[in-house]
N, C-alpha and C positions, 0 to 999 in steps of 0.2 A: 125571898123571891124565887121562883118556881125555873128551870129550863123554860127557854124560850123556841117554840114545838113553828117549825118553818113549814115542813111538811111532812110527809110520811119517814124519808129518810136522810132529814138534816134539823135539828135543832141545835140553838144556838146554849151555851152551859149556861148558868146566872152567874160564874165567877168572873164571867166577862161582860157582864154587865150590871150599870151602876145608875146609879139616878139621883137625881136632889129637887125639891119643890122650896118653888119661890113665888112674888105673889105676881099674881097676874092683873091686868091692865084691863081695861072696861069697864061695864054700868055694873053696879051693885054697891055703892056707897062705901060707909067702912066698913061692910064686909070685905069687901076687895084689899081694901087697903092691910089689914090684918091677918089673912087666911094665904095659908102658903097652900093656893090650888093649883098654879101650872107646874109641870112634871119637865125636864131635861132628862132624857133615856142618852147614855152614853155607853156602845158600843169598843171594846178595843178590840179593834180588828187587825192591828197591826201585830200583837200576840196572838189574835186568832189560827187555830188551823182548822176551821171547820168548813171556810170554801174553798175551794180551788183555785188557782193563781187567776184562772180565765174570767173566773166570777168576780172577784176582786176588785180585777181592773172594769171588768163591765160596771160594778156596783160604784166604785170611783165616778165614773164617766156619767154615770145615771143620776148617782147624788146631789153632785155640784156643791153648791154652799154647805151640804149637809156634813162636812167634814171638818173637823179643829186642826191645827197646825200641828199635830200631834198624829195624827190618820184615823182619830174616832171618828165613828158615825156617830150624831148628836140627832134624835128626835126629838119635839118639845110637842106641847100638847096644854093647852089650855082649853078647850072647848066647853067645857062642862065647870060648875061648881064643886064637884068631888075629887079630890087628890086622886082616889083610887079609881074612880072610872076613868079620869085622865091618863094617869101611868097604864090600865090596860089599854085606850086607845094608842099611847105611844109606842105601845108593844105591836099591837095589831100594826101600825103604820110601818115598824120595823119588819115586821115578817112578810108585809108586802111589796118591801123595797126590795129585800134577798128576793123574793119569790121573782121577782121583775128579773133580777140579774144573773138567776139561773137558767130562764126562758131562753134560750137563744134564739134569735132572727133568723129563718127562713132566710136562704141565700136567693138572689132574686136569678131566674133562669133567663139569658138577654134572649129575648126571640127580634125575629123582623117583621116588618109590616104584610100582612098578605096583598097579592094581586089585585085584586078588589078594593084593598082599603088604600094601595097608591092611587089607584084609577079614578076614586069619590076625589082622592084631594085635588088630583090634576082637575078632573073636571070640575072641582068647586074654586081651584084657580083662577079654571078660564074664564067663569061666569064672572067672579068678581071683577076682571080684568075687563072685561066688556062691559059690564057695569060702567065702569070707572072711566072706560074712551067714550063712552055716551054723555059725559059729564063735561066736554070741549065745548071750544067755540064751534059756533056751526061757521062750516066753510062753505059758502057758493061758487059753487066753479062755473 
């Protein structure tokens, strides 16, 4: 198995990563039953030094379930009938998870409401509030 190529200037080594095919579930009879086509892509990133602590924890945080009790990242990949097109889907889906958690978020800039946009609300206050006293009992005095 080949480097696993994340972007221009991070790939992931292939000694750190492993894989095993087992069979997968769905239509196709005894083929299904006999043919070891889904792929488990197994990441050890707790050996890893190829992200950065920041990325890490963001990739933690992003993964979720994708982690074993151990801190691998686990991809699986069943989609297709071929071992090998599935292991490089799990690879693709791998280098899209890093790519995720290298991206960082835009910090949000807090602004405040302009003049204009209190004024619609007040005035759409008011209307609904008069709305709403036209909805009484009529009183005769």
């Amino acid at each position: 198995m080949d480097d696993l190529v994340v972007n221009d200037t991070l790939s992931i080594p292939a000694r750190e990563l492993s894989w095993t095919a087992s069979t997968a579930g769905g239509p196709g009879g005894q083929h299904v039953n006999k043919v070891s086509t889904k792929v488990l892509l197994r990441w050890d990133l707790p050996r890893s030094q190829v992200l950065p602590a920041w990325a890490r924890e963001r990739l933690r945080s992003m993964a979720g379930r994708r982690f074993d009790a151990e801190g691998c990242v686990l991809v699986s990949c069943a989609a297709t009938r071929s071992q090998d097109r599935n292991l490089e889907l799990a690879r693709e889906r791998l280098a899209q998870l890093v790519t995720e958690a290298l991206d960082r978020p835009k910090r949000r800039r807090p602004t405040k409401p302009s003049r204009a946009a209190k004024a619609r609300r007040v005035a759409a206050k008011r209307r609904q509030s008069q709305k709403k006293a036209g909805r009484g009992p009529v009183h005769e005095g």
